[in-house]
C-alpha positions as CSV (number, residue, x, y, z in Angstrom):
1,X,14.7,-2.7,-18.5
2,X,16.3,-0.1,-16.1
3,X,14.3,1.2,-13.1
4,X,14.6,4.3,-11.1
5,X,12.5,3.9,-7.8
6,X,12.0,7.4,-6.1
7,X,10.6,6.7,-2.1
8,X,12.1,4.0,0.4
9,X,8.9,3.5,2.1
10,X,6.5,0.4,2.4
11,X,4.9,0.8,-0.8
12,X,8.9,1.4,-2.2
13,X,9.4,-2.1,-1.5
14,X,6.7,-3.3,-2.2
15,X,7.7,-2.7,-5.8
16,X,11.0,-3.5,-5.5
17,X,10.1,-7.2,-4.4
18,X,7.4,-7.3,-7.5
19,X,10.1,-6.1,-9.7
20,X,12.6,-9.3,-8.1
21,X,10.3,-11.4,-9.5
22,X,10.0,-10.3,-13.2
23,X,12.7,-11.5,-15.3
24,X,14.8,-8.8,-16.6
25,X,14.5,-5.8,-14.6
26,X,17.0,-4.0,-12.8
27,X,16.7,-0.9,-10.3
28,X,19.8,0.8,-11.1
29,X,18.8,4.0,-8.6
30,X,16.8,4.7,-5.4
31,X,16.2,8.2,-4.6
32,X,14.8,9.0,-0.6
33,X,14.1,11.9,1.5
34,X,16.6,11.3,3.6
35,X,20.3,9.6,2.8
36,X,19.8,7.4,5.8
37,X,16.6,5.4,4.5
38,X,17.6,5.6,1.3
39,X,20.9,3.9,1.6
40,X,19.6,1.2,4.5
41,X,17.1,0.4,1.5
42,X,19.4,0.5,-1.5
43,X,21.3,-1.8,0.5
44,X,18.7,-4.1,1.7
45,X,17.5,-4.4,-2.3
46,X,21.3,-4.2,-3.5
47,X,20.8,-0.7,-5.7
48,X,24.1,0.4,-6.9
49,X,23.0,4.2,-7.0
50,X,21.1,6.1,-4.4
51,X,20.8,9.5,-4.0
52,X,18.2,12.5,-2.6
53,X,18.4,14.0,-5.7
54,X,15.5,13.4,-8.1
55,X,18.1,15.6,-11.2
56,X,20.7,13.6,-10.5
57,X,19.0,10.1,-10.5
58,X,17.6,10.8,-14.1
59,X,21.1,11.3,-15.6
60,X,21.9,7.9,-14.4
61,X,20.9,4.7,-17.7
62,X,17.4,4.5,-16.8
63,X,14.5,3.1,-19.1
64,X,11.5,3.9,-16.6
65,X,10.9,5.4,-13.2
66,X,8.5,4.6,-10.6
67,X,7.3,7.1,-8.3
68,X,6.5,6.2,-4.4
69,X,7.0,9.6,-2.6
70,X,4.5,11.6,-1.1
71,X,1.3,12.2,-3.0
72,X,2.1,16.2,-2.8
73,X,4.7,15.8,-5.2
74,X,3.4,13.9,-7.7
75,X,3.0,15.9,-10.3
76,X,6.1,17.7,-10.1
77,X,7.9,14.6,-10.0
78,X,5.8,12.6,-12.7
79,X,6.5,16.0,-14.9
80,X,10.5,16.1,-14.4
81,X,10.8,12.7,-15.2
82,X,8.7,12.8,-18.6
83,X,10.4,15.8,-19.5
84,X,13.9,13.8,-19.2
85,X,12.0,11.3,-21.6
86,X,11.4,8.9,-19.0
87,X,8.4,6.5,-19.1
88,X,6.9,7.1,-15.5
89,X,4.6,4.8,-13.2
90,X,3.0,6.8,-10.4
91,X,1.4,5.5,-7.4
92,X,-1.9,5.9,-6.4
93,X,-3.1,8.5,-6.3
94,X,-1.6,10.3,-9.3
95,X,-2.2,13.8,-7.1
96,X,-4.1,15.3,-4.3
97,X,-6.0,17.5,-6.8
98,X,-7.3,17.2,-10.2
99,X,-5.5,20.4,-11.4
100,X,-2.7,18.8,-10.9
101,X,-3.5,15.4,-12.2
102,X,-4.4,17.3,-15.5
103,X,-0.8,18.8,-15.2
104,X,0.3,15.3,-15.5
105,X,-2.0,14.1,-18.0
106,X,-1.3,17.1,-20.2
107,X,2.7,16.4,-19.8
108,X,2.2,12.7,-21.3
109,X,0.5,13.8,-24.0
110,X,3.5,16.6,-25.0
111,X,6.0,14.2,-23.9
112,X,4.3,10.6,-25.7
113,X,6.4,8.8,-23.2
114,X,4.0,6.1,-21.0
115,X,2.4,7.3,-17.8
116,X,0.7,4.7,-15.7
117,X,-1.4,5.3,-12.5
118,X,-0.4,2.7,-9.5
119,X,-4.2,1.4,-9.4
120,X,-3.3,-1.7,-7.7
121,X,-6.9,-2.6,-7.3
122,X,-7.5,-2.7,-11.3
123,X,-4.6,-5.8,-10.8
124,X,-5.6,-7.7,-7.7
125,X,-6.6,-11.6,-8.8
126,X,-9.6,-11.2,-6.6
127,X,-11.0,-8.2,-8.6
128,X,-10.2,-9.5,-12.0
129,X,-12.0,-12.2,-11.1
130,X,-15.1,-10.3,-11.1
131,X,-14.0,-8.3,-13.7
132,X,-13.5,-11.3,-16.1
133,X,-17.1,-12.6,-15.0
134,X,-18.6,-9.0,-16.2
135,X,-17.1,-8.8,-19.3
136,X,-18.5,-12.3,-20.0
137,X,-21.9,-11.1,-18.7
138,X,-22.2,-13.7,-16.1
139,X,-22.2,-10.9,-13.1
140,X,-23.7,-7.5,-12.9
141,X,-23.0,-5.3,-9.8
142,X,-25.7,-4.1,-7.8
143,X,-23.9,-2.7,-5.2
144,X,-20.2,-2.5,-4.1
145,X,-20.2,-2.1,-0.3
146,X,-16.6,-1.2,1.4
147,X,-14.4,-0.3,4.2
148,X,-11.4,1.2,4.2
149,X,-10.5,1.6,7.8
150,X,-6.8,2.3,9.5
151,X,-5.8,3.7,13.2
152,X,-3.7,6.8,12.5
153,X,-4.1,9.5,15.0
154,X,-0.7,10.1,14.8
155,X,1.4,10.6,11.3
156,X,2.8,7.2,11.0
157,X,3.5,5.1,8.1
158,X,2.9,1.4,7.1
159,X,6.3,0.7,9.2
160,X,5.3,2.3,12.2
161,X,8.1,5.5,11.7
162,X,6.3,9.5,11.7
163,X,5.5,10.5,7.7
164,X,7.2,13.9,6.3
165,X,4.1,14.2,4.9
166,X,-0.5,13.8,5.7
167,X,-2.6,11.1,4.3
168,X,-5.4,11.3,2.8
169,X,-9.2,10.0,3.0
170,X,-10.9,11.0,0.2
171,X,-7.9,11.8,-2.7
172,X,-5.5,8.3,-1.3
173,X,-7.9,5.5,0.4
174,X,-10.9,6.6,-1.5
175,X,-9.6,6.6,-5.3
176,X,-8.9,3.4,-5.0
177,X,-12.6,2.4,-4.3
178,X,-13.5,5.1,-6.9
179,X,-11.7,3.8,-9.9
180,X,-12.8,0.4,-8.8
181,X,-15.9,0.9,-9.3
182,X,-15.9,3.4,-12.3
183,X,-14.2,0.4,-13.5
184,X,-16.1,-2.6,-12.9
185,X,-19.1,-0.8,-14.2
186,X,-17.3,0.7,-17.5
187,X,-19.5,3.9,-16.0
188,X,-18.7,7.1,-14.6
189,X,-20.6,8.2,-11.7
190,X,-24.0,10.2,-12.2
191,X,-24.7,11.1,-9.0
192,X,-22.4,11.4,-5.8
193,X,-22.3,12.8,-2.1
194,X,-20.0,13.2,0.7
195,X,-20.1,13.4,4.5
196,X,-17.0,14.4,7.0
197,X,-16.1,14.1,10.0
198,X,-14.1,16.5,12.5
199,X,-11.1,17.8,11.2
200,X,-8.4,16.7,13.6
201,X,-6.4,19.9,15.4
202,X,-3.0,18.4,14.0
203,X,-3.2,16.6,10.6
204,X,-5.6,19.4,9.5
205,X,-7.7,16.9,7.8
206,X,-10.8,14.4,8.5
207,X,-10.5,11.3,10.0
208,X,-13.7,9.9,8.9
209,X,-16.0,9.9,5.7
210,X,-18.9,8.2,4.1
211,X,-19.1,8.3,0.5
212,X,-22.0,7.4,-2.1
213,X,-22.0,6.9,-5.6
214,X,-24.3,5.8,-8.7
215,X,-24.2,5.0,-12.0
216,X,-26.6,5.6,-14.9
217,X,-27.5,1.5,-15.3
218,X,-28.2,2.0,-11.0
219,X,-25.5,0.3,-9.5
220,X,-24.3,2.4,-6.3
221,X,-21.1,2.2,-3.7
222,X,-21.4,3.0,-0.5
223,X,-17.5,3.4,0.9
224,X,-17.0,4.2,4.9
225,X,-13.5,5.5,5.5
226,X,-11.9,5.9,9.0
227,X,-8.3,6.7,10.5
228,X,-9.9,6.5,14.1
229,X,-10.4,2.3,13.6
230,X,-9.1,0.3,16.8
231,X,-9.4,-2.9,15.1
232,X,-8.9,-4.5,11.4
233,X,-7.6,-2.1,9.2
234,X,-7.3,-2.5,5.5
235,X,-9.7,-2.4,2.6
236,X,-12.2,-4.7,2.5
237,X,-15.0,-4.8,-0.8
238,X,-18.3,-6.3,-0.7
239,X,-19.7,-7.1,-3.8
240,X,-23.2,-7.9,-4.3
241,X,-24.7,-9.2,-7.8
242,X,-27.2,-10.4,-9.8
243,X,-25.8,-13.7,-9.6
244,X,-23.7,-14.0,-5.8
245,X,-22.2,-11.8,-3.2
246,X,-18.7,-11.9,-3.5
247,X,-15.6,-10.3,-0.6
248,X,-12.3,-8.7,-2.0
249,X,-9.7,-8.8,0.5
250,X,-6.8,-7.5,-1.3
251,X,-5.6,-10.5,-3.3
252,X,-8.0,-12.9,-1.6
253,X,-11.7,-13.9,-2.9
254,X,-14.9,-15.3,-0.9
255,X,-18.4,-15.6,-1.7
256,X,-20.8,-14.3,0.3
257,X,-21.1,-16.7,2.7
258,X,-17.0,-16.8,3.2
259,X,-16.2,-20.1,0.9
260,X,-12.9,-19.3,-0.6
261,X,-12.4,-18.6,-4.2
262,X,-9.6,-19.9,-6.4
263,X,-8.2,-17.3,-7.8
264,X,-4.6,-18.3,-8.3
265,X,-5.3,-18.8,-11.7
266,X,-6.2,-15.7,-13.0
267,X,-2.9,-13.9,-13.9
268,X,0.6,-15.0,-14.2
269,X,1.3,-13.7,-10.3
270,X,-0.7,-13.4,-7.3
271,X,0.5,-10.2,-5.9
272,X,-1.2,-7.0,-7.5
273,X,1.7,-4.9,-6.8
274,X,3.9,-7.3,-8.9
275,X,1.0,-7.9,-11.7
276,X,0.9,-3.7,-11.8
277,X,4.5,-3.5,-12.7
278,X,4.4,-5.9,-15.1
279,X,1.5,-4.0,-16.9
280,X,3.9,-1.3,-17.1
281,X,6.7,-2.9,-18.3
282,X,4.8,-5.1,-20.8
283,X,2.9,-1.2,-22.1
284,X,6.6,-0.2,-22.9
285,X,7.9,-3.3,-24.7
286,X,4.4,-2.9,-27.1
287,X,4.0,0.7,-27.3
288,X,0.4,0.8,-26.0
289,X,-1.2,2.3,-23.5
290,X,-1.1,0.6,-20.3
291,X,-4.7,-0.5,-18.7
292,X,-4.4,2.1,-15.9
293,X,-2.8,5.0,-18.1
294,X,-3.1,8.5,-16.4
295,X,-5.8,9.2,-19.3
296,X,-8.4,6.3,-18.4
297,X,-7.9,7.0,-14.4
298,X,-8.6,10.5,-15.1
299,X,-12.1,10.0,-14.6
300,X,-11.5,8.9,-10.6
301,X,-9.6,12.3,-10.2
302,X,-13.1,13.8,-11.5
303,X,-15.3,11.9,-9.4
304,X,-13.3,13.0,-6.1
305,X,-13.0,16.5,-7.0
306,X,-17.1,16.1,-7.4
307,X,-17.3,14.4,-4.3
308,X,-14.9,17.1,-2.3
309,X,-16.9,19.9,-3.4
310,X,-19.6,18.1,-1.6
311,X,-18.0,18.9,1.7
């Protein structure tokens, strides 16, 4: 299968290692912001085409594209390259709106092409671990308690270079959390609320939330969010049960009282970025909906358009 990857950022190469690994795939194009980055990273990964132009990549033989660029052009991305008949994998989150993540979902159903949502968190071993003990009703959640906390009060990326372009607390770092737990629960949200913080002179946007959510069966998530963390940063999920307390560090598992879990055998891989594009690619080969198609992340975009209105 042929791969187009559009963005040369972290989270670029992060697929472009998971795609290394699965037997054959080939990136055939990068497309960047800038020609600089983008050919430094074509030639890191050995891409034979690179190019700023989104048009001209799409004319080139590729199967599938994966979009990494800046969450404000989602939509119009993930819509150009269905229209070229394109199966498309977008990372999270779909969009910064739910207008615009219905533009996407209503482009994949004209289209019929696959459109997959970069929920990494639906792949991690260490939350289909829990996962797999739900579904065989030896868990119930309770209550998911995270932190998603980072140091950004500047506009710098993963890599430590400025962004083109503003995070996001509530429609990036939080959908993650939120489709987790929509997830685990197989329940949409009943009730929800939202705090902010300041909105910072610059960035225009807050750099700290708390965020609450329930379920009709009662289980509730209680997600803090910061960019003003001088410590630790990352995601960190807290699951308490009916039967054990259980940590989520990305691809990592503890129990409660930090006794490491075995999750290596779980999935074929232990990297969730890598495990995500092989649910892609496998969705393609069987001409089936992929397990985080835009349609079932659609209810996330929901939930944080509920819980922005709470602001």
């Amino acid at each position: 299968m042929r791969f187009c990857v559009v963005g040369h950022g972290a989270f670029a190469q992060k697929h472009l290692d998971g795609l290394a690994r699965i037997e054959g795939t080939e990136v055939v194009s990068l497309v960047g912001r800038t020609p600089e980055g983008t050919n430094r990273v074509a030639d890191k990964y050995h891409i034979p085409h690179r190019t700023t132009d989104l048009t001209e990549a799409l004319t080139q033989d590729v199967d599938a594209v994966i979009i990494t660029s800046p969450t404000q052009v989602h939509a119009q991305q993930a819509e150009q390259v269905m229209r070229a008949g394109k199966h498309v994998e977008i990372e999270i989150p779909i969009a910064d709106s739910l207008s615009d993540a219905r533009r996407i979902q209503a482009a994949q159903k004209e289209t019929g092409v696959v459109a997959m949502a970069g929920h990494t968190r639906r792949y991690n071993p260490s939350h289909q671990w829990i996962q797999n003990k739900i579904q065989a009703g030896e868990l119930a959640i309770q209550q998911l308690v995270v932190q998603t906390f980072f140091f950004r009060r500047s506009n710098i990326n993963l890599e430590g270079n400025p962004r083109s372009w503003v995070d996001h607390l509530l429609w990036h770092h939080a959908c993650h959390t939120v489709d987790l737990f929509q997830y685990q629960t197989g329940e949409v949200a009943s009730e929800v609320f939202a705090l902010q913080g300041p909105i910072h002179p610059e960035l225009g946007i807050s750099m700290d939330m708390n965020l609450g959510l329930k379920v009709p069966s009662g289980a509730t998530c209680s997600l803090a969010l910061s960019f003003n963390n001088d410590g630790p940063q990352g995601t960190f999920f807290r699951y308490i049960c009916d039967n054990g307390t259980y940590i989520a560090r990305y691809d990592d598992l503890v129990d409660g009282k930090e006794n490491p879990i075995d999750v290596s055998g779980v999935d074929v891989a232990m990297d969730g970025i890598e495990l995500q594009d092989r649910e892609f690619i496998s969705s393609i080969q069987e001409q089936r909906e992929p397990r985080s198609s835009v349609d079932r992340v659609l209810p996330a975009m929901e939930t944080l358009d509920r819980l922005e209105k709470c602001f």
